[in-house]
Each structure stands twice: as C-alpha cells, then as structure tokens.
C-alpha positions in Angstrom: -259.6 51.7 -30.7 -260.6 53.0 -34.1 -258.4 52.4 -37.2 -257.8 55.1 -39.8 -259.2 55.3 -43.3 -256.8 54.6 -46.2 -256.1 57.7 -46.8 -254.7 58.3 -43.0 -252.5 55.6 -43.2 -250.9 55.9 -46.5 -250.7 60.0 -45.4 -248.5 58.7 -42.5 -246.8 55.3 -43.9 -246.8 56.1 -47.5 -242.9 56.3 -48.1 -243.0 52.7 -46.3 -245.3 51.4 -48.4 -243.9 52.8 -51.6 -240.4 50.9 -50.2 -241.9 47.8 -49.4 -243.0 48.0 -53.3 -240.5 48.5 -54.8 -238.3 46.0 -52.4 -240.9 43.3 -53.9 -240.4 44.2 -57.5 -236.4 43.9 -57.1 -236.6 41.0 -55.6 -239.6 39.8 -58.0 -237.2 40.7 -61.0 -233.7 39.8 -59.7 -232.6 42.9 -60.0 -230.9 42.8 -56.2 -228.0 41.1 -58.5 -227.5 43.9 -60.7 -227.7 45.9 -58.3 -225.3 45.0 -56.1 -222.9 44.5 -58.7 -223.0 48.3 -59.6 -222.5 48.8 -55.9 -219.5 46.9 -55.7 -218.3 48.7 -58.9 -218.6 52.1 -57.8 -217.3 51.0 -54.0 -214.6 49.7 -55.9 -213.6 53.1 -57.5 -214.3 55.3 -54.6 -211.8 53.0 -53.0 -209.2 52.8 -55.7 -209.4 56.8 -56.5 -208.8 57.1 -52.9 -205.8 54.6 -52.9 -204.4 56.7 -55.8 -205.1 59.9 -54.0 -203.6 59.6 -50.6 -200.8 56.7 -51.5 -198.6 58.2 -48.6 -201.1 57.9 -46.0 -202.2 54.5 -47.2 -198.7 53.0 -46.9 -198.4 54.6 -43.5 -201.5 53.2 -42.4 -200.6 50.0 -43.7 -197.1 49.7 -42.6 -198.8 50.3 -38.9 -201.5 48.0 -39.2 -199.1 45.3 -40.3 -196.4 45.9 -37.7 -199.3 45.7 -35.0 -200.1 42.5 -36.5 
C-alpha cells in the first residue's frame, strides 16, 4: 500500500487539518471560555427576541406542557 505525498493529503484532508489547528490554538489560549460565553449571549437573545415575538404561542405551549406535567 503506497502512502501519498504531502501535498495529496493536505489536497484531500486540508479543511481537517486547518480545524484541528485552530481547535489547538483555542484551547492553547483559553479562548473556548470566551467563546462560549458569546454563544450563550446570542443563544440568549435569539431566545428572548423569540419569547417577545410569539408571547401567545409561548404561553399556549407552556400552559400545555405544564398541565401534562
């Protein structure tokens, strides 16, 4: 079985690579924290503009998930 040159394999796995980079350098640098802290922030918004949005369905929904309860 003959393995590929370099250039094959970063051709076919170079978007891996590049990930498994930058996964290192997060890590590396604590960013993962910050991160996910702007994830839960903007989570948090799409969630509350939604709530704000659609207020009648939510309290329907909510009424029936708490009577099932």
């Amino acid at each position: 079985m003959k393995m590929g040159s370099f250039k094959d394999i970063w051709n076919q796995y170079k978007g891996a690579i590049i990930g498994i980079i930058i996964a290192i350098l997060i890590l590396i640098t604590r960013l993962h924290d910050l991160i996910l802290a702007i994830v839960i922030l903007v989570l948090g918004a799409i969630v509350g503009n939604y709530i704000q949005q659609n207020k009648e369905d939510v309290k329907a929904r909510l009424k029936s998930f708490i009577d099932r309860m």
